[in-house]
N, C-alpha and C positions, 0 to 999 in steps of 0.2 A: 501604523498611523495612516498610511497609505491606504489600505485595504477600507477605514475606519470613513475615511474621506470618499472611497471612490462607490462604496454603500450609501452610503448619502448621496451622493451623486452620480448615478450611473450612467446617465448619459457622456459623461463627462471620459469614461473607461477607453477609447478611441485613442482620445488625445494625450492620456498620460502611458498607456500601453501602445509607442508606438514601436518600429523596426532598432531605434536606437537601444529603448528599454531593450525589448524582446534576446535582442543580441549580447546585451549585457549581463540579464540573467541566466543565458545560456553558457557564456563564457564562465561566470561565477558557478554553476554547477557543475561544468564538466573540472574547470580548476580543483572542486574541494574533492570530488570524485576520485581525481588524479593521486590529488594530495591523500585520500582518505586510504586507497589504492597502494599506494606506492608506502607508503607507512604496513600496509599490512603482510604486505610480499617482503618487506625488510625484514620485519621481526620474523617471519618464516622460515625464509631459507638462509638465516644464520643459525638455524637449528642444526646438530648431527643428526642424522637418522640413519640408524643402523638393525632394527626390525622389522619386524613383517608387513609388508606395504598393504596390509588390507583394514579397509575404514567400514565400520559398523553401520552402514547409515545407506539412503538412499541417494546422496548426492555427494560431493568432495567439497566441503567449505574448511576456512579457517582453524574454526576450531578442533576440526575431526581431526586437520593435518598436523597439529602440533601436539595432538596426543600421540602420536608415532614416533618423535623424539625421542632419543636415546638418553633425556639430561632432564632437568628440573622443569618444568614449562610454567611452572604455575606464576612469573610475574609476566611473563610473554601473554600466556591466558588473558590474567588482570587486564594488561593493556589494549588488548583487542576487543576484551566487551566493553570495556569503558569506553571504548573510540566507538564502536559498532554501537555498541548499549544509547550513548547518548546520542551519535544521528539519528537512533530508528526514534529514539525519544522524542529529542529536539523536534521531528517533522510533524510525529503526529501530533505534538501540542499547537505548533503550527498551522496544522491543519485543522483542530479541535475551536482555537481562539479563530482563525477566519469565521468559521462556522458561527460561534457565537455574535462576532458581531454582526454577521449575518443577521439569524434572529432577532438580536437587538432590535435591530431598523428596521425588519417587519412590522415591527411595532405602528408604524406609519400609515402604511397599506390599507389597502382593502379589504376585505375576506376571502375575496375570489382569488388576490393575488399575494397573500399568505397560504392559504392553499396550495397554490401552485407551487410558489416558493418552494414550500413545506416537503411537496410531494418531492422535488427535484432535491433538496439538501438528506433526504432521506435514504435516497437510492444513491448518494454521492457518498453519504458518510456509510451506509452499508459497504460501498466496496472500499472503501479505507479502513472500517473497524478490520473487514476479512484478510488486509493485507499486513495491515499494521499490527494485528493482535498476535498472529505467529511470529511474525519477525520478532516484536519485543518481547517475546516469551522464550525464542531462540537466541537472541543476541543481548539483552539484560542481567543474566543471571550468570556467575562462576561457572566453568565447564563440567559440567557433572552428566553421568550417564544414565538416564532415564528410556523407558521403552516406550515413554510416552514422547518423545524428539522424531523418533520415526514414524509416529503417526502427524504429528506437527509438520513435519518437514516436506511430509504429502501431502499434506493439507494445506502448504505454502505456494509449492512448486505445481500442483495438479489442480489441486478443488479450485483455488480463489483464482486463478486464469479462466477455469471454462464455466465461472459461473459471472464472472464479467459482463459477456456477452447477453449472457439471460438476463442479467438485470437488467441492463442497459438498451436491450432489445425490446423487454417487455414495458419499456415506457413508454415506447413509441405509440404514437398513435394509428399506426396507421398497420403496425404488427395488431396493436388490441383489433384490430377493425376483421381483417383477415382472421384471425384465430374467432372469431362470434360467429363470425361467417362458415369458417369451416367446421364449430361446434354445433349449428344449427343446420348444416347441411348432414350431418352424422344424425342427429336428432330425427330429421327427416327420413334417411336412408332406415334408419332403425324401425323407425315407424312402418315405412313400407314393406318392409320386410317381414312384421308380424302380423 
């Protein structure tokens, strides 16, 4: 509702996001964090483990650890994707419906500033599909061993960090300016040289 209100209103974004808000959504997520956290380390290490401490994978999460369990896991499992499954869920629909009423209220605009919009929700929702889409492909589904998780899991922890930056850098305007510049200084260089 909020979000719904402050798209229509943007000037207005100052006065309802101020230091009181800002603190209170910070409290509110390190709290569910805590809570999301401390729920997961419970189910954990009430686990026995009593074989080989070695995890198939290229990092040590949850799920990897509770396959090494010496006992049943599978309602421990259940409950860790379902707590996991529904946050990675929950945000990115979160993030999907801002988006939309975003667009919505383009509706309004200009061309110039639908465009721009456009361009910006474009490069925003790309690095949330690249973050979002492993996560809930990893934390959505029953614990099963596939050989495709090790390439997911690199692609979580490696690709969508250093591709961040490119995305984000290359919108800049003033990176575009520099790279024309230095593609036109090559162009040059090449020239003379033949």
């Amino acid at each position: 509702m909020i979000v719904t209100w402050l798209s229509a209103h943007p000037l207005h974004y100052p006065n309802v996001m101020n230091m009181r808000v800002c603190v209170q959504l910070v409290f509110a997520l390190w709290l569910g964090h805590t809570v999301h956290s401390l729920g997961q380390t419970f189910l954990t290490i009430r686990l026995p483990y009593c074989g080989p401490n070695i995890i198939d994978s290229y990092f040590c999460d949850v799920p990897l650890v509770i396959k090494l369990a010496c006992t049943d896991t599978y309602l421990t499992g259940i409950l860790i994707v379902s707590n996991s499954g529904t946050i990675s869920l929950t945000c990115f629909l979160a993030v999907v419906t801002s988006y939309m009423v975003i667009l919505i209220s383009l509706r309004k605009h200009s061309a110039e500033g639908r465009w721009k919009a456009l361009s910006t929700c474009s490069a925003h929702f790309m690095v949330v599909a690249l973050f979002f889409g492993p996560c809930i492909f990893i934390y959505t589904r029953p614990d099963t061993s596939f050989s495709t998780d090790k390439v997911v899991s690199v692609f979580y922890t490696v690709v969508t960090p250093l591709l961040n930056p490119f995305i984000y850098t290359l919108r800049n305007g003033e990176v575009k300016s520099a790279m024309k510049q230095l593609r036109q200084r090559q162009i040059f260089f090449t020239k003379s040289y033949t």
